[in-house]
C-alpha positions in Angstrom: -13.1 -62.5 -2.6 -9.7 -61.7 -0.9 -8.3 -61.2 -4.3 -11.0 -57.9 -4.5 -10.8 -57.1 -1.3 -6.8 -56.5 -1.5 -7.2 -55.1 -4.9 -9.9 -52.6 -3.7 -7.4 -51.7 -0.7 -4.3 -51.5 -2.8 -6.8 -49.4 -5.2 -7.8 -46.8 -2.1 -4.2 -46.8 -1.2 -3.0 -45.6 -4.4 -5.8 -42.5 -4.3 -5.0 -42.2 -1.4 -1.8 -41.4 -2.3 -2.7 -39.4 -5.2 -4.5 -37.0 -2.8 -2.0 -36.5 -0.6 0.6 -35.9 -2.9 -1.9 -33.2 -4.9 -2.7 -31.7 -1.5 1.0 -31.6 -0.2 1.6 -29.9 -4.0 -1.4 -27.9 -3.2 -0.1 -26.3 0.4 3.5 -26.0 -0.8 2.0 -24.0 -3.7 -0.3 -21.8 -1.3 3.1 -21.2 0.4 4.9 -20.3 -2.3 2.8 -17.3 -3.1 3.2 -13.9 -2.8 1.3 -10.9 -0.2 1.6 -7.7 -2.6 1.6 -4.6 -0.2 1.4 -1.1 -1.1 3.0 1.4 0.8 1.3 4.4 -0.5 4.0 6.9 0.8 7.3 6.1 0.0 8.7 9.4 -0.9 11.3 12.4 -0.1 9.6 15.5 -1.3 10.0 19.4 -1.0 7.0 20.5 0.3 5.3 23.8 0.8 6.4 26.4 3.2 10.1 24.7 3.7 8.5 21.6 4.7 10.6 18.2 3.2 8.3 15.5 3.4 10.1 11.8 3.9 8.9 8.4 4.6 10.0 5.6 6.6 9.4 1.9 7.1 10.0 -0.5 9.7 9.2 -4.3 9.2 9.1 -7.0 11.8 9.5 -10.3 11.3 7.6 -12.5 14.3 8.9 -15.7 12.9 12.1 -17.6 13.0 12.4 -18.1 9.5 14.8 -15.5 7.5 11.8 -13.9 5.0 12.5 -12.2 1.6 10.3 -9.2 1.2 11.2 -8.0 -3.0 11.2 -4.3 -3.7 12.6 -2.2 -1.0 16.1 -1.9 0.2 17.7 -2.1 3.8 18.1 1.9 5.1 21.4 3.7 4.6 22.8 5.9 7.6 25.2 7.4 4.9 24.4 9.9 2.2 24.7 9.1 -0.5 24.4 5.2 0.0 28.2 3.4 -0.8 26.7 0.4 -2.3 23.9 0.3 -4.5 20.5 0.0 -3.8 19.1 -4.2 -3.6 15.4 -3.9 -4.5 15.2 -7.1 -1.8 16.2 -7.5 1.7 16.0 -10.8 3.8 14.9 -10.4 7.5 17.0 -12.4 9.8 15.4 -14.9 12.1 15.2 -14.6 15.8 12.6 -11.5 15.5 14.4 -9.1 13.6 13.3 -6.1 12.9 14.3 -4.2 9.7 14.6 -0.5 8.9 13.9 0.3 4.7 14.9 3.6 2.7 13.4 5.9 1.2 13.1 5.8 -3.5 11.7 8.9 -3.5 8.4 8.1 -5.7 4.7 8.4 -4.7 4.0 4.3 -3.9 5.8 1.5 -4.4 4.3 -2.4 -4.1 6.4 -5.1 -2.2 6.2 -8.2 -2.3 6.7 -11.3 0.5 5.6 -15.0 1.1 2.0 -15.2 2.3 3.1 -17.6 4.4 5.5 -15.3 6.4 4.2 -14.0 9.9 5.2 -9.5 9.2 4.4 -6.5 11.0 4.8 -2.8 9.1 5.4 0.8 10.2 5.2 3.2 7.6 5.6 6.6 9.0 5.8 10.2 7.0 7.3 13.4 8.6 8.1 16.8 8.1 12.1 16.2 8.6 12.5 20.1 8.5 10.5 20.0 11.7 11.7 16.8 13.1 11.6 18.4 16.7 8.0 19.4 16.8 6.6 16.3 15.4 7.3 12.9 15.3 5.1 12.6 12.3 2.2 10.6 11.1 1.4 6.8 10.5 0.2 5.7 6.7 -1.3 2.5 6.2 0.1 -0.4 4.2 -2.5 -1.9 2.1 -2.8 -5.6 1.1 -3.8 -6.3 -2.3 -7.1 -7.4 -1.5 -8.3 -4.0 -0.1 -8.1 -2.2 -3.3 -11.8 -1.4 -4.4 -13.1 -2.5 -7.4 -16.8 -0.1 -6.3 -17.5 3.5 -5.6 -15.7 4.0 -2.2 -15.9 7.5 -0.3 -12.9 9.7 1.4 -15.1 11.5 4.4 -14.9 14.9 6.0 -12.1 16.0 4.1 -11.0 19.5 4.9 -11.0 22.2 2.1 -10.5 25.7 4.4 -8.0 28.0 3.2 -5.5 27.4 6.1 -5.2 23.9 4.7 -4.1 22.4 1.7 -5.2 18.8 0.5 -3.5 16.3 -1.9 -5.7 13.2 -3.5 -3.7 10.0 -4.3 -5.2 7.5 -6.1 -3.3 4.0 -6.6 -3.8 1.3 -8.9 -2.4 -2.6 -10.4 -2.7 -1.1 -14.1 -3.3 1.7 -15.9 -7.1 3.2 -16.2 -9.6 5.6 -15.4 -11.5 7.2 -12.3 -13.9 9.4 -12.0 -14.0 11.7 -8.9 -16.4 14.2 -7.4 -16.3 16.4 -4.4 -19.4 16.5 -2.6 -20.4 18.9 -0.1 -21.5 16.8 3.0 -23.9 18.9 4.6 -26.6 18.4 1.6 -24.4 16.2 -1.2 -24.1 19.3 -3.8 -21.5 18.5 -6.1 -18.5 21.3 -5.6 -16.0 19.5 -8.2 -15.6 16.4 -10.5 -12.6 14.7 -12.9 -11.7 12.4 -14.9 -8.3 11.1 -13.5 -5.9 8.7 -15.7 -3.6 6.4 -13.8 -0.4 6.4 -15.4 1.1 2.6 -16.9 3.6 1.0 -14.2 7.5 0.9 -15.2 7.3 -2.5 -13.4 6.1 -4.5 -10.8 7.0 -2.5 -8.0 5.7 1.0 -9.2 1.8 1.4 -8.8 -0.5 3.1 -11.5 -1.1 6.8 -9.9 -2.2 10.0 -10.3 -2.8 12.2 -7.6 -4.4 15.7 -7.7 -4.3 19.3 -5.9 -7.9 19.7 -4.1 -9.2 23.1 -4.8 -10.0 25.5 -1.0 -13.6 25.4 -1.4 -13.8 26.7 1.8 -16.4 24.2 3.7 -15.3 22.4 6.1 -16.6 18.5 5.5 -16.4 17.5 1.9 -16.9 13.6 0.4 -14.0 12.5 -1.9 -16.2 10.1 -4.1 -13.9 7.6 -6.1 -15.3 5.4 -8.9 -13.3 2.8 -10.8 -13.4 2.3 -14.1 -14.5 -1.5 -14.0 -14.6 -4.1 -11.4 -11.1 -5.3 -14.0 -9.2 -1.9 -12.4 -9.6 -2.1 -8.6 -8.0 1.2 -6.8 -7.2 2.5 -3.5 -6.8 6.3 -2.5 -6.5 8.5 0.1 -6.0 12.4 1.1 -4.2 14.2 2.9 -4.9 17.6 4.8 -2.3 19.8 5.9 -2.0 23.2 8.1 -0.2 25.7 6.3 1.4 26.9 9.2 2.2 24.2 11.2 2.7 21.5 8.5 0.7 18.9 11.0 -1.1 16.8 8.5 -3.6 14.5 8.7 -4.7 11.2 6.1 -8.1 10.3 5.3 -8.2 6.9 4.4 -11.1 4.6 2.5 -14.4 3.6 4.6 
């Protein structure tokens, strides 16, 4: 009887064991993995009207741990940049806060530990103007907001003093189908067929991004529809005065 009863102990023990070494395995793997974030701006680009469009992130890291954050490089005060650029930058510990450049294409996706505690800033600008405006914010996206469903873009603005830009963004090449919908009584003004293009690598999303025609109505639905739940996207517009350059981002709901 004592001879089971030690055996069955020495038996829990040992699953015991087993469980807690799967589960330590487990949380060190959860850890280990990687928060892919698209910055969907990430660009410096002649605009219309003079206008030179550039982008500019700011990253904070709220732990004490140093964090690696793959695909961006630390900002350069110098032009050009004397070194070249390191598509990864390590955030020092204390809360440190870390300034990135510019690569001069339409998104790029960056990658950190999950298990790292980050703030973002991503902030676009008409640097020609740099004293009217202080620019507009553009929202990182985390991986898991891309939509795999019909989403809409509302109350986009198509008058003639404007001028609107769709971006659409993706993880691999496919197709979505868009259509411009009047919002006062949902009559179809446009629809395409856009093709993402096929990433160069990880860092580079699949895109495509079209010029919205001035219908002239004020409130028009963007409708987005992915090609399969297998092709999830994420896409915004923007609107911008043709006068002022002020622009304005409608963003997923």
């Amino acid at each position: 009887m004592n001879f089971i009863a030690v055996s069955f102990a020495s038996h829990v023990r040992r699953v015991l064991s087993i469980a807690f070494v799967v589960s330590l395995g487990s949380s060190l793997h959860a850890d280990d993995t990687e928060q892919r974030l698209l910055l969907p701006l990430d660009v410096v680009v002649q605009g219309g009207y003079g206008s030179l469009f550039s982008t500019h992130l700011t990253a904070f890291n709220k732990g004490a741990t140093p964090v690696e954050v793959r695909g961006i490089v630390p900002f350069c005060p110098l032009s050009p940049c004397l070194s070249d650029p390191i598509p990864a930058v390590v955030l020092v510990p204390g809360h440190a806060t870390g300034e990135f450049e510019n690569h001069g294409t339409p998104g790029r996706f960056v990658f950190y530990p999950s298990s790292a505690q980050l703030d973002f800033n991503l902030r676009a600008r008409d640097s020609s103007r740099d004293q009217l405006s202080y620019g507009t914010e553009v929202p990182v996206v985390a991986g898991e907001l891309f939509r795999s469903r019909p989403f809409n873009l509302l109350a986009v603005q198509s008058a003639q003093t404007f001028r609107a830009m769709l971006r659409v963004y993706g993880i691999a090449a496919s197709t979505v189908t868009v259509r411009a919908l009047r919002q006062a009584d949902d009559r179809v003004l446009d629809q395409w067929s856009l093709q993402l293009s096929e990433p160069g690598n990880e860092y580079e999303p699949a895109y495509a991004e079209i010029a919205l025609p001035g219908w002239g109505v004020s409130f028009v639905r963007i409708e987005i529809s992915p090609q399969s739940e297998q092709f999830p996207v994420w896409a915004f517009a923007s609107v911008t005065n043709n006068v002022t350059q002020q622009f304005t981002l409608v963003t997923p709901r």
